[in-house]
C-alpha positions as CSV (number, residue, x, y, z in Angstrom):
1,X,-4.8,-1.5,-28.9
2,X,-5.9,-1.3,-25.3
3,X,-6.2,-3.9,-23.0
4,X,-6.7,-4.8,-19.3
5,X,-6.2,-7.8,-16.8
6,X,-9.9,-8.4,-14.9
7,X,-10.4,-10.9,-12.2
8,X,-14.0,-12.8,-12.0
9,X,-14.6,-16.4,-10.9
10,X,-11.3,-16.9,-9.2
11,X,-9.4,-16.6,-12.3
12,X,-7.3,-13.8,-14.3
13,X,-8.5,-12.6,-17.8
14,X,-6.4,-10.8,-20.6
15,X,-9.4,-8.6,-22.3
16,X,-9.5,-6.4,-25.4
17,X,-12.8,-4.4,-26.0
18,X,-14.7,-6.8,-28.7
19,X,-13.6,-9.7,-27.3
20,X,-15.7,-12.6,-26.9
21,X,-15.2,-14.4,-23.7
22,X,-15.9,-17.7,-21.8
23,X,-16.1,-17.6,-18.0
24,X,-17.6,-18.7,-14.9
25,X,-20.9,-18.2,-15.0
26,X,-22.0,-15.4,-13.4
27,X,-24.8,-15.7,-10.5
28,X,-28.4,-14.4,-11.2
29,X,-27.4,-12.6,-14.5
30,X,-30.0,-12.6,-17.6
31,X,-28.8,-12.5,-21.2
32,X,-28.6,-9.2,-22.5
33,X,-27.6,-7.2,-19.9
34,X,-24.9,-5.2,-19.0
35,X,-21.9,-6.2,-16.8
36,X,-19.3,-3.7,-14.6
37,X,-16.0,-5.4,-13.7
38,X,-14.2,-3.4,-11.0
39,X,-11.6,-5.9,-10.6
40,X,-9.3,-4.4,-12.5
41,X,-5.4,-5.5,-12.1
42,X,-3.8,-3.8,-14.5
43,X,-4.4,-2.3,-17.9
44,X,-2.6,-0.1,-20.7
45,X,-1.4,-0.1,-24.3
46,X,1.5,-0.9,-26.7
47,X,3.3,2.2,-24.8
48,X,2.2,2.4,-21.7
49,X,0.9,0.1,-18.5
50,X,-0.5,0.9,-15.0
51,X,-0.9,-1.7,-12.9
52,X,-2.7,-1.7,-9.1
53,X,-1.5,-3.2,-5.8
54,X,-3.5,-5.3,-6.1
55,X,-6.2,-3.5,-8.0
56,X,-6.6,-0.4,-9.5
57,X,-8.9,1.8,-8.1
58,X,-11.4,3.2,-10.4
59,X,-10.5,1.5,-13.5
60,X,-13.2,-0.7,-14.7
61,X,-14.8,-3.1,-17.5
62,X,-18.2,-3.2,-19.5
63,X,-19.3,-5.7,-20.9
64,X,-22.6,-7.4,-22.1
65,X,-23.6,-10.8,-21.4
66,X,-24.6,-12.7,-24.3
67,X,-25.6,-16.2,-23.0
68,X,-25.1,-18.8,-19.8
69,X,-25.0,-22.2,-20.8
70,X,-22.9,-25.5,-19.6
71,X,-19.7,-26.8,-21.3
72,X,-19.5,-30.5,-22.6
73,X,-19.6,-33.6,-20.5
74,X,-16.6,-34.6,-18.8
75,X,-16.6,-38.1,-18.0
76,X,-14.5,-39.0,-14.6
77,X,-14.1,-43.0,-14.5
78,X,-12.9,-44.9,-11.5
79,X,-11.6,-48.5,-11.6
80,X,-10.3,-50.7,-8.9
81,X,-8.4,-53.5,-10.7
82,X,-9.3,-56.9,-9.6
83,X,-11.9,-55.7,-6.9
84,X,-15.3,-55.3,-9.6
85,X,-15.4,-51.6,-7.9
86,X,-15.4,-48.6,-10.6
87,X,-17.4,-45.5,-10.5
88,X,-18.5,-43.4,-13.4
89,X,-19.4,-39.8,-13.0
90,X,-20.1,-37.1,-15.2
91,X,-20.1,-33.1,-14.8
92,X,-21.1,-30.0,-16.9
93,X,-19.0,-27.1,-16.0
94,X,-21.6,-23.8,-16.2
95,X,-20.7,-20.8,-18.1
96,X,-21.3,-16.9,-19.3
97,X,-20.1,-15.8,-22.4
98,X,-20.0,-12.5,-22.4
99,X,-18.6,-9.6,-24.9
100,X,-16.3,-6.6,-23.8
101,X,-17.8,-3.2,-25.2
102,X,-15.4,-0.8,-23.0
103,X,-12.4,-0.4,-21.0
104,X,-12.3,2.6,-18.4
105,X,-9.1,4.1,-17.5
106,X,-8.8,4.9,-13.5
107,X,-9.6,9.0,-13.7
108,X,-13.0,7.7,-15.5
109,X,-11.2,8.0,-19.3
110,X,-12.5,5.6,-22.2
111,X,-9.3,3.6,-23.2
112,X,-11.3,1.7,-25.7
113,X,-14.6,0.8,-27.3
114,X,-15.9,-1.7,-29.0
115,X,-17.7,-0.9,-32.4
116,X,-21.6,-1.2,-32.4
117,X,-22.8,-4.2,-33.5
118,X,-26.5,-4.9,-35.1
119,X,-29.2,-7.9,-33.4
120,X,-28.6,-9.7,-36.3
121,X,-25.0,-10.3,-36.4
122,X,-24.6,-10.9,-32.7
123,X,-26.5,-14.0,-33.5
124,X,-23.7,-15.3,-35.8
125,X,-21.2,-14.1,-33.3
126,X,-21.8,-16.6,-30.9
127,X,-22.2,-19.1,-33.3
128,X,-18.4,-18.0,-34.4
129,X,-17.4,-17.8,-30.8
130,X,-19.0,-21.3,-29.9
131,X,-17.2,-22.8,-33.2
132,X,-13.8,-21.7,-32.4
C-alpha cells in the first residue's frame, strides 16, 4: 500500500489514496472539485521510500473535496479569583474534508488509486467519516 507525507495548512499529513481526511480549510474551494497537492515530502511503499529535501519535485496528490464546514465549539473561560473579572469566549475552528483519489510518483508514475466510488455512497461516506 502506497502512501505519501503532504504538507497543507502548516501541518504534515500521512495519506493513503481513499483516505478521508480533515484539514484546514482550504481558501475559495467549492465542494466537489478537484485538488493538486504539490507539497509532497516524502512517499513510497512497504519496500521502498523517497523522500525530498525538503520536497520532492514532481511528486504530487489528488484529491477531491467533499465538504467545508466548522468543527464544534470550544469554549475558552477566563476567571480572575476574587476580582468578579472572567471572560468567556467561544471559537469554531473551519475545515475541508477532503478524499485522496491518487498518489503521483516524481517521474509522473501512478503509485496508487483510489477505487471509483458512486454519488450515492459518497453521501454515507461522510456521514461515516463525520461519525468516527
Amino acid at each position: 500500500m502506497s502512501y505519501a507525507v503532504i504538507k497543507t495548512g502548516g501541518k504534515q499529513y500521512k495519506v493513503k489514496s481513499g483516505e478521508i481526511l480533515k484539514i484546514e480549510k482550504l481558501p475559495d474551494s467549492k465542494p466537489d472539485t478537484k485538488i493538486e497537492f504539490n507539497e509532497i515530502l516524502a512517499y513510497g511503499d512497504d519496500k521502498s521510500i523517497e523522500i525530498g529535501t525538503p520536497n520532492v519535485e514532481g511528486a504530487k496528490v489528488e484529491a477531491n473535496l467533499i465538504k467545508n464546514s466548522k468543527n464544534r465549539t470550544i469554549l475558552i473561560f477566563k476567571k480572575r479569583r476574587r476580582q468578579n473579572s472572567r471572560r468567556k469566549n467561544g471559537h469554531r475552528q473551519e475545515y475541508s474534508m477532503i478524499r485522496i483519489n491518487k498518489i503521483f510518483s516524481k517521474d509522473g508514475k501512478v503509485l496508487s488509486e483510489a477505487e471509483k466510488i458512486s454519488k450515492t455512497s459518497k453521501k454515507e461516506e461522510v456521514k461515516e467519516a463525520v461519525s468516527k
